[in-house]
N, C-alpha and C positions, 0 to 999 in steps of 0.2 A: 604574476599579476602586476608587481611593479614595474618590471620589464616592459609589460605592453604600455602603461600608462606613462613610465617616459620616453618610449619609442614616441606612444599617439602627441604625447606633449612635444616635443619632439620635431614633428614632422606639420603642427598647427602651429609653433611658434615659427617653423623656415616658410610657409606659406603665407604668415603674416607678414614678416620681413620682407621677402620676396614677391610678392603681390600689385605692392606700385612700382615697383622698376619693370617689369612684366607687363602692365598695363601702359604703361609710358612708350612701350616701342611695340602696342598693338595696333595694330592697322584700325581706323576707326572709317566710319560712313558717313561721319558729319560734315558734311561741307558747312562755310557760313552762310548763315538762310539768305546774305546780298547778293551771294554767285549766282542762287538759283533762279532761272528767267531766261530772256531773248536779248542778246547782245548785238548791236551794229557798230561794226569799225568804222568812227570818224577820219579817213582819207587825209584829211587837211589838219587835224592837229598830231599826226603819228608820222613818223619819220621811222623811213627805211635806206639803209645805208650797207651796200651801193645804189640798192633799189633796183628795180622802180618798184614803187609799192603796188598791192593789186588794188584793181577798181573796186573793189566792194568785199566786203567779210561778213557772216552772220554766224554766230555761238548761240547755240540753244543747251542750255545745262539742266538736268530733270534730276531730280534727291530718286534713287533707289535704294533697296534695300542691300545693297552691295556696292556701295557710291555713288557717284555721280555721271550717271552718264550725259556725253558731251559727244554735241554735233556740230560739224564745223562744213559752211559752205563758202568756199574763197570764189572769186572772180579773177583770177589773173591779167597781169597788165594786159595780154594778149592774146583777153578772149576767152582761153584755155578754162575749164570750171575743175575746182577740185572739191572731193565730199568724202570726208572722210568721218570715224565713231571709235568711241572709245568710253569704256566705264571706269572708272578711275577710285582707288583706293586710298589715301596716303598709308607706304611703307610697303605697296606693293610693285612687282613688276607688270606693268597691263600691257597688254597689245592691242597696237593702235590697226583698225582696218582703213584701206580705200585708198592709201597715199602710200607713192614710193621712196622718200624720201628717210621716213620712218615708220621702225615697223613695233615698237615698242616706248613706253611711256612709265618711270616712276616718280609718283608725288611723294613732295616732302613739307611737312607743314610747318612754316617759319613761324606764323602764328595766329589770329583769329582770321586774318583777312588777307595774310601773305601763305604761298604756297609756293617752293620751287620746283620745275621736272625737268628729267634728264632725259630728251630724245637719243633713241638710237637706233640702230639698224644693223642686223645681225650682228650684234655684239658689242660692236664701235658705236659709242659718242659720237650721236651725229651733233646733236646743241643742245642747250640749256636757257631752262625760259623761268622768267619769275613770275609771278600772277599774282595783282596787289588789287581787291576790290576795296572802294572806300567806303566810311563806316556808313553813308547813308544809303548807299547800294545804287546814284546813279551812275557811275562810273568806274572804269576798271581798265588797268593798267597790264598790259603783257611786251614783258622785256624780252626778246633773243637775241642769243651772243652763240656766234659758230666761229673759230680758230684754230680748226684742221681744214683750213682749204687754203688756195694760195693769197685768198683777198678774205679779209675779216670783216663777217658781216654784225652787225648791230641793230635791232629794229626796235622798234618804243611804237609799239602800236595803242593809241586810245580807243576805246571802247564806252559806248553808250547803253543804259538798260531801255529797249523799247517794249520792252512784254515780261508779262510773271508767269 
């Protein structure tokens, strides 16, 4: 009988200890409640470098019960439309639909309002984007940086909240 009760002690006191380092690198579904809504890329204050930047962007992001699902409608400088989905977790691997470019997507949470993700596409690091929304939720910031191709691209695109 002692046996068990210090096995059971035992095994409640490695589950207390081990309980917030386990919780700390669990994928959570909380986005911050500013991301969630209808986003328009402001053209004229985001810089795309080599560019050219596209004529238009819109980001709709919706709270699920399995993250955030995020839809993305671009305008390309040259007409071309792309539309692409993805439900996003932080800590997990998601796959991105619609776009060739990348076919996979993991978030990392820097912290309330900052998020980092690593595009890729079968396997390889296509880039890496930061996503800063500010505390008041009209505005949001998405940084990409790509440096496996021959010309390094950099883009600071701004974004506006037009819909909840």
């Amino acid at each position: 009988m002692r046996a068990r009760r210090s096995l059971l002690a035992g095994i409640v006191a490695a589950i207390l200890i081990t309980a917030p380092l386990v919780a700390q690198f669990r994928p959570t579904a909380e986005p911050p409640p500013q991301l969630i809504g209808t986003w328009r890329l402001v053209v004229a204050k985001s810089k795309y470098t080599p560019g050219p930047p596209p004529r238009s962007e819109s980001r709709v992001y919706r709270r699920q019960s399995d993250g955030v699902h995020g839809v993305v409608t671009r305008v390309l400088a040259d007409g071309n439309t792309q539309n692409f989905e993805y439900t996003a977790n932080f800590g997990q691997d998601i796959v991105v639909t619609g776009i060739a470019d990348y076919d996979r997507v993991t978030l990392r949470k820097v912290d309330e309002l900052t998020s980092d993700a690593v595009l890729s596409h079968a396997g390889n690091v296509y880039g890496v984007a930061r996503r800063t929304v500010t505390q008041d939720g009209r505005s949001m910031t998405i940084t990409f940086d790509r440096k496996n191709t021959d010309q390094r691209i950099h883009n600071v695109a701004i974004y506006e909240k037009v819909g909840d």
